[in-house]
C-alpha positions as CSV (number, residue, x, y, z in Angstrom):
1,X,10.3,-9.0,23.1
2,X,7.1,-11.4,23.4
3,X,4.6,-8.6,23.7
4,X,0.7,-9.5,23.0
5,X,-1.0,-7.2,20.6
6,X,-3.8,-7.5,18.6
7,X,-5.3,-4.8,16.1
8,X,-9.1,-3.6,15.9
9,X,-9.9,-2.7,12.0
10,X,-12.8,-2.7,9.9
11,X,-14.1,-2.7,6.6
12,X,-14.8,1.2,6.3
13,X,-14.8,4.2,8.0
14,X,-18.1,4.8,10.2
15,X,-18.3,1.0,11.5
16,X,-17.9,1.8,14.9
17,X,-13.8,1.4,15.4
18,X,-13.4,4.1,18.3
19,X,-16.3,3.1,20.6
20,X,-15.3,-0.6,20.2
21,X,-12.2,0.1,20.8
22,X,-12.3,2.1,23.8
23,X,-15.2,-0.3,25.2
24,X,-12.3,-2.9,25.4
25,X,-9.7,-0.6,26.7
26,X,-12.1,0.3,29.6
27,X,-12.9,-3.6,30.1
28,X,-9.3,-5.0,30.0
29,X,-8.3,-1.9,32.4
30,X,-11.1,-3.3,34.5
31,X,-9.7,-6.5,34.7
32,X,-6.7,-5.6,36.1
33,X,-4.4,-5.3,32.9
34,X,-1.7,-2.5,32.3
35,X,-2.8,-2.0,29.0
36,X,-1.1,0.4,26.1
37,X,-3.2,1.7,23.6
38,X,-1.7,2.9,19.4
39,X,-4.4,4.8,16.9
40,X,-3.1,4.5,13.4
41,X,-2.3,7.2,11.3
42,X,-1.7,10.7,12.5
43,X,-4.5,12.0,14.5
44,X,-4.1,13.0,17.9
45,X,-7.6,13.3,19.3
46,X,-8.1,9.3,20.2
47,X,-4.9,9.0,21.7
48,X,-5.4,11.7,23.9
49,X,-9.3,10.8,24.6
50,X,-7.6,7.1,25.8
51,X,-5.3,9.0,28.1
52,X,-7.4,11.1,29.9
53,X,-10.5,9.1,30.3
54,X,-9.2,5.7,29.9
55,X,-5.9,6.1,31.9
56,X,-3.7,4.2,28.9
57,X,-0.6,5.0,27.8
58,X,-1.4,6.0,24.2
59,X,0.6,6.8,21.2
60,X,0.4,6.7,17.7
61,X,1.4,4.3,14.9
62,X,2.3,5.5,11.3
63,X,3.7,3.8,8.8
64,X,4.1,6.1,6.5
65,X,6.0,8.9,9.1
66,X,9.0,6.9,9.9
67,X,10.5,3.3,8.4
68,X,10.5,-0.1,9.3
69,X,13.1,-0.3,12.5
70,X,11.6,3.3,13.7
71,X,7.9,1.8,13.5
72,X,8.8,-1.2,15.6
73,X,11.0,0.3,18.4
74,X,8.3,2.9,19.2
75,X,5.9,0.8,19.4
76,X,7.9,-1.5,21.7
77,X,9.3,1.1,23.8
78,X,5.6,2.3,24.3
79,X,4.2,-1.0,24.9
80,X,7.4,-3.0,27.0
81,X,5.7,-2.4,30.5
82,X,2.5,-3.6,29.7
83,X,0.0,-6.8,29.6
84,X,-1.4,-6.0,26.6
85,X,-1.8,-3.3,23.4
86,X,-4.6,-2.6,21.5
87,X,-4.0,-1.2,18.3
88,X,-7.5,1.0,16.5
89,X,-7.2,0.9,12.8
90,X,-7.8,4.3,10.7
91,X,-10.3,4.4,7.8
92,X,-10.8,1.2,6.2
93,X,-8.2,-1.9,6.8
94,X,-6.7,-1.6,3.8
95,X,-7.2,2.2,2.6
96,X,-3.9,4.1,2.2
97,X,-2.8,7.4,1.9
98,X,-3.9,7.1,-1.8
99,X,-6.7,5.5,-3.8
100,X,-5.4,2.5,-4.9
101,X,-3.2,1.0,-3.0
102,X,-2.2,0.2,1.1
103,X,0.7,2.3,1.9
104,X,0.1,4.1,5.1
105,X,-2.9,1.8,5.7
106,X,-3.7,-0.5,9.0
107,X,-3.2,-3.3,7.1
108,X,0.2,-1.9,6.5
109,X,0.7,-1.5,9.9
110,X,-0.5,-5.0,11.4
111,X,1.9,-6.1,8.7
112,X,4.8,-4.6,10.0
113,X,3.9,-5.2,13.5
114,X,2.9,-9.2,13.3
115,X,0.0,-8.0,14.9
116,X,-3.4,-10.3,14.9
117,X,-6.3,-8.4,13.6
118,X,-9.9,-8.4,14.9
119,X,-12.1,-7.4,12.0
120,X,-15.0,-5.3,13.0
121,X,-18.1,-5.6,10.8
122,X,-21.2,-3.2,10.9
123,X,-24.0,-5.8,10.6
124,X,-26.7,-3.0,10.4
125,X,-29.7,-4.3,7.9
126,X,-27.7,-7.3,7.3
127,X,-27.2,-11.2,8.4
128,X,-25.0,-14.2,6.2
129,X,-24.3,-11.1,3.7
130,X,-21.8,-10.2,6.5
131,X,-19.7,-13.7,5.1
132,X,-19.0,-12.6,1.8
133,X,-17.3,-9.5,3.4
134,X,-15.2,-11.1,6.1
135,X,-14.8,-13.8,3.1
136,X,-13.0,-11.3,0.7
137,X,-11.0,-9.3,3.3
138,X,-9.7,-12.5,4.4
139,X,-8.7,-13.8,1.0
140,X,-8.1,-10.1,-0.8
141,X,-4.2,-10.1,0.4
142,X,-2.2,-12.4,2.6
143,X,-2.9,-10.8,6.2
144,X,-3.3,-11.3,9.7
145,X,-7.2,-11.0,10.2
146,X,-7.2,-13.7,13.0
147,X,-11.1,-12.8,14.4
148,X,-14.4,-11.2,14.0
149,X,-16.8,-9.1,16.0
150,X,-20.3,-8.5,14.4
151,X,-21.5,-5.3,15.4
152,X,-25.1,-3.8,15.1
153,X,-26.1,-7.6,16.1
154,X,-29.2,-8.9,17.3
155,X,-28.7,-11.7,20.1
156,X,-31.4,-13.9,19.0
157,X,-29.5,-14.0,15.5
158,X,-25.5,-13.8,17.0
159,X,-25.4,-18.0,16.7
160,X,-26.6,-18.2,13.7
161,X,-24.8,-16.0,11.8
162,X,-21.6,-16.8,13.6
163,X,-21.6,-19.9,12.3
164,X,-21.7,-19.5,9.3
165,X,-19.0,-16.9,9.3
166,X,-16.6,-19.6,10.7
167,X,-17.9,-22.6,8.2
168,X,-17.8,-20.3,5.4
169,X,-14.1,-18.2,5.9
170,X,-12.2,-20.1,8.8
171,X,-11.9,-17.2,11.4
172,X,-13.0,-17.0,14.2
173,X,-15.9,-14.8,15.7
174,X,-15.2,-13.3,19.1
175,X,-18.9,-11.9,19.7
176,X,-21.3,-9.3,18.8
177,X,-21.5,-5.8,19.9
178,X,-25.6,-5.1,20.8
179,X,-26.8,-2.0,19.1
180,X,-25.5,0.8,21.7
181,X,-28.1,4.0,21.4
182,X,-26.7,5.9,24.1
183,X,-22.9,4.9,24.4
184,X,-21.7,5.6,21.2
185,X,-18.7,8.2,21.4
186,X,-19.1,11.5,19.5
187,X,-16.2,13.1,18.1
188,X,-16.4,16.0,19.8
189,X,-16.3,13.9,22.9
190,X,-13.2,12.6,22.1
191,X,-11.2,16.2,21.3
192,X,-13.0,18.0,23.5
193,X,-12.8,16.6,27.1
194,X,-13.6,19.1,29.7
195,X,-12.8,18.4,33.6
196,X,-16.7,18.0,34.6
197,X,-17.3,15.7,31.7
198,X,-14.3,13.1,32.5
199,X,-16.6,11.4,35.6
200,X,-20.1,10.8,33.0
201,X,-17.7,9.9,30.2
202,X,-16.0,7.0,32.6
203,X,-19.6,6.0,34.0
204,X,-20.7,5.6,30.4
205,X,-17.2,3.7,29.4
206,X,-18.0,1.5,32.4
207,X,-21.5,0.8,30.9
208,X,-19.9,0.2,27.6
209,X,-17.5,-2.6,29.2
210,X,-19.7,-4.4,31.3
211,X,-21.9,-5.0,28.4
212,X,-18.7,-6.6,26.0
213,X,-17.5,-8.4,28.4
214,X,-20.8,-9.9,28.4
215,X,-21.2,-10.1,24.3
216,X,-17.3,-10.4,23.3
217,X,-15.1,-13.5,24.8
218,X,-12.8,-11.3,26.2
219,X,-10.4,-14.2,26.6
220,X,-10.3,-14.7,23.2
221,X,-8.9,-11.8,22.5
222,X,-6.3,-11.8,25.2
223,X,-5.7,-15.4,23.5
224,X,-4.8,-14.0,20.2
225,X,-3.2,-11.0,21.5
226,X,-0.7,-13.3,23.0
227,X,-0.3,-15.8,20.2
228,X,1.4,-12.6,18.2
229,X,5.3,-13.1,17.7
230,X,8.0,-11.9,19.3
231,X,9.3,-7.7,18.0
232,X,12.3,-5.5,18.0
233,X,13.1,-2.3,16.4
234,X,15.9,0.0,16.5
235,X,15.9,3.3,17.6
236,X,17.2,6.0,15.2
237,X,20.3,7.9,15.7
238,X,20.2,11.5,16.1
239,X,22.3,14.0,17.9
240,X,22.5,14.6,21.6
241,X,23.6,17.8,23.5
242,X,26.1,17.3,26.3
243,X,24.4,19.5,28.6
244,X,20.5,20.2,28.7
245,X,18.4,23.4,27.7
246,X,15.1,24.4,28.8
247,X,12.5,24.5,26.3
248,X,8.9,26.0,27.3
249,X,6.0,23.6,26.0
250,X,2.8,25.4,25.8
251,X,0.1,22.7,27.1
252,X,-3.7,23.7,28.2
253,X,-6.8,23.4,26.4
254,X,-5.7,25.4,24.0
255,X,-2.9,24.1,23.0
256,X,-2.9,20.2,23.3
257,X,-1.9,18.5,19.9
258,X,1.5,17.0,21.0
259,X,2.7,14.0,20.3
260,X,4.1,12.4,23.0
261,X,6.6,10.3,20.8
262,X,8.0,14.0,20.1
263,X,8.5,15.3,23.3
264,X,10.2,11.8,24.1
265,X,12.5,12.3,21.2
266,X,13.2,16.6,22.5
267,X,14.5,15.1,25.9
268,X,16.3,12.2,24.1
269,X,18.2,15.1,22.1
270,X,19.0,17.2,25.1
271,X,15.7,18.8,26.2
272,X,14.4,19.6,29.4
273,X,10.9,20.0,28.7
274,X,9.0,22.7,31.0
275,X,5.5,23.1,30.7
276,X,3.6,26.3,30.7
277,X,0.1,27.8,29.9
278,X,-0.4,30.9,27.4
279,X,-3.9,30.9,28.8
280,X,-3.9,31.0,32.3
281,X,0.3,31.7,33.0
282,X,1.1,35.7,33.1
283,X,4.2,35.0,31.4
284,X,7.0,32.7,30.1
285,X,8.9,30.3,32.4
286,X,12.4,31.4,33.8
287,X,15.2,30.4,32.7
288,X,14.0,28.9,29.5
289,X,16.2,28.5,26.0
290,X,13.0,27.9,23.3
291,X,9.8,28.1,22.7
292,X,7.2,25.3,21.4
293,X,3.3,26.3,20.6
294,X,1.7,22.8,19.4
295,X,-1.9,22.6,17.8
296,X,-4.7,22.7,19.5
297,X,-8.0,24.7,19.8
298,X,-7.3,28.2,19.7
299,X,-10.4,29.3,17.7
300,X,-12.4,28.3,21.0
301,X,-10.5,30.4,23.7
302,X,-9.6,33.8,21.6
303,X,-11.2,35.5,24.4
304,X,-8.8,34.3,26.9
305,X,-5.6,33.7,25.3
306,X,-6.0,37.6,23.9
307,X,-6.9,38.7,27.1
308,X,-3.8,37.5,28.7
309,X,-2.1,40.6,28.0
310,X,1.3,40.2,30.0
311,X,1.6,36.5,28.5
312,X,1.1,37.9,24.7
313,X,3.7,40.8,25.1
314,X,6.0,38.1,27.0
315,X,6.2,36.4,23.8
316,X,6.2,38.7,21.2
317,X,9.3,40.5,23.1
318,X,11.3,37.1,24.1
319,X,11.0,35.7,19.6
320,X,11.0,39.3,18.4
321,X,14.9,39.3,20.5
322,X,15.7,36.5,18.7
323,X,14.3,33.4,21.4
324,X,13.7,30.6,19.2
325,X,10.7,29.0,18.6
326,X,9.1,26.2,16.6
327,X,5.1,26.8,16.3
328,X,2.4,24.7,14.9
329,X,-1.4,25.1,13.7
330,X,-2.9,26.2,16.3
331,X,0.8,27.4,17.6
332,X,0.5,29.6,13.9
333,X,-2.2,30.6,14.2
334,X,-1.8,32.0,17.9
335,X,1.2,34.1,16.3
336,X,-0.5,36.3,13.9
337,X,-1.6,40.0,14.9
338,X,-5.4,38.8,14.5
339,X,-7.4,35.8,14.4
340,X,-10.9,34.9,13.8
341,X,-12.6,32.3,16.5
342,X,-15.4,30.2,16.3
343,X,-17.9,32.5,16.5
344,X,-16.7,34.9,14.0
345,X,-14.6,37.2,16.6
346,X,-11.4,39.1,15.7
347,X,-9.1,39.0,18.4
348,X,-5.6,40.4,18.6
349,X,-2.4,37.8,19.1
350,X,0.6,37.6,19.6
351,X,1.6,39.9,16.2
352,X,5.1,38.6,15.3
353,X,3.4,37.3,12.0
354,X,1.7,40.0,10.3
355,X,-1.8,38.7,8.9
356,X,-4.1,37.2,10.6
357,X,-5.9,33.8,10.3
358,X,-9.7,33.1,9.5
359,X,-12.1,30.5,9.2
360,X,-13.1,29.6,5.8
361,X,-15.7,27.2,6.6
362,X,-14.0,24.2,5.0
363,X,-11.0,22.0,5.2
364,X,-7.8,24.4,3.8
365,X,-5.2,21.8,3.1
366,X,-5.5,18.2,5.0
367,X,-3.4,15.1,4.6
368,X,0.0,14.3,4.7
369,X,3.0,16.0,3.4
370,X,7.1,16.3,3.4
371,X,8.4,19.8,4.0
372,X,12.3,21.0,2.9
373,X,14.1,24.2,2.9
374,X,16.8,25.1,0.5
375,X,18.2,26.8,3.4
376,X,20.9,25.5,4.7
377,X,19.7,27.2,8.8
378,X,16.7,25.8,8.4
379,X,16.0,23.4,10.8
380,X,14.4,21.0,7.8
381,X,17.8,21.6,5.9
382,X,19.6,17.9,5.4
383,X,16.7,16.0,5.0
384,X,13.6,17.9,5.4
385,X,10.2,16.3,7.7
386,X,7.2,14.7,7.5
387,X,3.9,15.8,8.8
388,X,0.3,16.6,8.6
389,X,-2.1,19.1,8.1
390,X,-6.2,19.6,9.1
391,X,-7.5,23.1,9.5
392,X,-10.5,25.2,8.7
393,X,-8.6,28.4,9.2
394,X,-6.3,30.0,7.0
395,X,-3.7,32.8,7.2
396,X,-3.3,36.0,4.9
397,X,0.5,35.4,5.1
398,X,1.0,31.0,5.5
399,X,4.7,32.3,4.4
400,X,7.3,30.7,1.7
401,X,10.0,29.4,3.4
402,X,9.6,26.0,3.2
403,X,8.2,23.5,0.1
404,X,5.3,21.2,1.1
405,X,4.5,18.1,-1.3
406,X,1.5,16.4,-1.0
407,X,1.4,12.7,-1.5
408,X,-0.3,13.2,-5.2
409,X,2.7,15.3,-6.0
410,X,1.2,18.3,-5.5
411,X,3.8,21.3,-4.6
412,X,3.0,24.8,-2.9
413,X,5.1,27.2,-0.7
414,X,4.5,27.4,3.4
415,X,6.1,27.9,6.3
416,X,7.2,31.0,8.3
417,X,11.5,30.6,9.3
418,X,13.2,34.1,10.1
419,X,16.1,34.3,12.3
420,X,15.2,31.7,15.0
421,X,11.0,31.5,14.3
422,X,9.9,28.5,12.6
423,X,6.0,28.0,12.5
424,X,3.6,27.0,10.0
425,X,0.1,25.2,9.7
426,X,1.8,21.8,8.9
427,X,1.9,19.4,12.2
428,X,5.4,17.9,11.9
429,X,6.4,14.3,12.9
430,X,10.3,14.4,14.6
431,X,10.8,10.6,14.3
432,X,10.6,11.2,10.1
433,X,13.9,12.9,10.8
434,X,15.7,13.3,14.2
435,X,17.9,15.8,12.9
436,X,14.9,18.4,12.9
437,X,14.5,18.6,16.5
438,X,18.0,18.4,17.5
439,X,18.9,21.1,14.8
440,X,15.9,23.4,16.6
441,X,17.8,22.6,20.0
442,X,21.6,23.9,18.6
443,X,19.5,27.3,18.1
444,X,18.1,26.8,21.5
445,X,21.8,26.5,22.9
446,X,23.1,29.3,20.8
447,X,20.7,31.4,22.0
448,X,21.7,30.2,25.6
449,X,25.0,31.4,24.9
């Protein structure tokens, strides 16, 4: 399929990626455009901010979660009904999952894709030094850098400096971003989107694009977007169930680290996927065959999630009789008899884990790792999974079901799977392995039965 892409990276962390990013979003949405948006790497927080606020269709891109054919078709299936993607780099362009070398990297990604790249450059305190670093980007490895924005620019000095950046190193220069003192995105804007902050957030998004398409050539970029070769990929095989079974997906404020590319692949397996709310919902939905608790935030809503009494005793009664269910992070963390919330709380849970889960004031375990069991039940048996962890809070009881390896090769015991519970801290990635969510589904079934 001839589908125009084009990939926004920069030289490190910190240069101003996401605003950028999502300043172009907003303006090419503007314009008319059914744009899709990709964030590399695992994090769901931008993909989410680009749905809610920016009204893309946004997913992510990982290289290292799922193979060549795999990488390709979801990014094609995501992006076949629309004018345009824009793909935001993770970290620096060519920083992997480790030190010293690109594995796992945007520049891995734009690779695999054939995607142009825009190279973002933080021009703060500096002017012709900014050649030498679009120079050696451009030479260090044979890549697809195919423009430039200079951001932290002066106007006054934009021509000058653009010139030389295209005598010196070829590529072209697309503009200048204006230093922005009251539009940059803060994180916590971006994971933590209330309802009465969506209306100032798309004012200030609005700001943000009327000013690039005044600074960036716009057209450029839809230029080199379009100039990007034609892709395919092929989907993975994995089972299918002949008939469908219900499976409850907690979503609410709590609970809203999903990836969308899993729930695609639950229904593709045999899922019908029915939404519900531990927070505000008195109980489970009828009729339903599983249960999945995602990650999310439930260190800022103990209050309310432990004073849903009729939801908690719902769901310790419905796993406890053997209803199965798959629970992650902030799913865990939500099933322990007590948990600690932001502001030091204890708050009683759900209880079928017995521990409870506090904050330790610094990152537990983070990065990426591949999970197995040596049981042959498990729903990792045959293959095991990829995923990811981030968390400040840990558990008196993380469990020892499963083996996690870290990418340095580093080996440690997690995971809770009893009977038909599987939950653990680890955020798991279904397209590493379409057997895992199929396999949770035959328990689903059984349990139907």
């Amino acid at each position: 399929m001839s589908l125009a892409r084009f990939m926004i990276a920069a030289p490190a962390s910190g240069s101003g990626k996401t605003t950028v990013t999502c300043g172009i979003l907003q303006a090419l949405v503007n314009r008319g455009m059914k744009v899709s948006s990709f964030k590399c790497g695992p994090d769901y927080i931008d993909p989410m901010f680009h749905a809610r606020v920016i009204g893309t269709k946004s997913r992510n891109m990982d290289s290292y979660f799922c193979d060549d054919e795999t990488l390709r078709y979801l990014f094609c299936r995501t992006a076949e009904d629309s004018d345009i993607s824009v793909i935001e780099g993770v970290m620096g362009f060519y920083d992997g999952i480790r030190a010293a070398d690109t594995v796992g990297s945007s520049y891995e990604v734009s690779q695999k894709l054939e995607a142009p790249v825009v190279l973002l450059v933080n021009c703060k305190g500096a002017s012709i030094s900014v050649v030498p670093v679009v120079k050696g980007f451009k030479e260090y490895r044979e890549n697809r850098i195919a423009g430039v924005i200079l951001n932290n620019m002066s106007a006054s000095i934009f021509p000058e400096v653009k010139a030389a950046v295209e005598k010196e190193t070829g590529v072209r220069v697309v503009g200048y971003v204006p230093k922005l003192k009251d539009l940059v995105l803060e994180s916590r804007h971006l994971g933590l989107v209330l309802p009465d902050e969506v209306a100032s957030l798309k004012e200030n998004l609005n700001r943000l694009a009327g000013i690039l398409e005044d600074t960036l050539d716009i057209d450029a970029l839809v230029e080199l977007a379009s100039g990007a070769p034609p892709i395919s990929g092929k989907a993975p095989v994995h089972g299918t169930l002949p008939e469908k079974v219900r499976i409850g997906l907690a979503y609410d404020d709590t609970f809203c680290f999903t990836y969308e590319d899993n729930i695609a692949l639950l229904e593709e397996c045999g899922a019908e996927i029915v939404p519900f709310s531990p927070m505000r919902d008195a109980r489970l939905p009828d009729g339903i065959h599983g249960i999945i608790l995602s990650g999310g935030y439930p260190e800022l809503h103990g209050d309310v999630l432990s004073g849903n009494a009729s939801m908690l005793e719902d769901m310790r009664e419905k796993i406890s009789s053997g209803m199965p269910c798959l629970a992650e992070c902030g799913g865990f963390m939500y099933l322990h008899e007590r948990m600690e919330d932001a502001d030091g709380r204890i708050w009683p849970m759900v209880g079928v884990i017995k521990g409870e889960v506090r904050n330790t004031g610094k990152l537990s375990r983070f990065g990426y790792v591949t999970l197995s069991s040596q049981d042959g039940d498990s729903i990792l048996a045959g293959g095991g999974c990829k995923g990811h962890e981030f968390h400040y809070w840990d558990s008196s009881d993380c469990g020892t079901s499963w083996e996690a390896v870290k990418t340095s090769g580093r080996k440690y015991a997690c995971g809770h799977e009893e009977g038909n519970l599987a939950a653990g801290f680890p955020h798991l990635y279904y397209y590493s392995n379409p057997d895992v969510p199929y396999r949770f589904l035959l328990k689903c079934r059984d349990y139907e039965a």
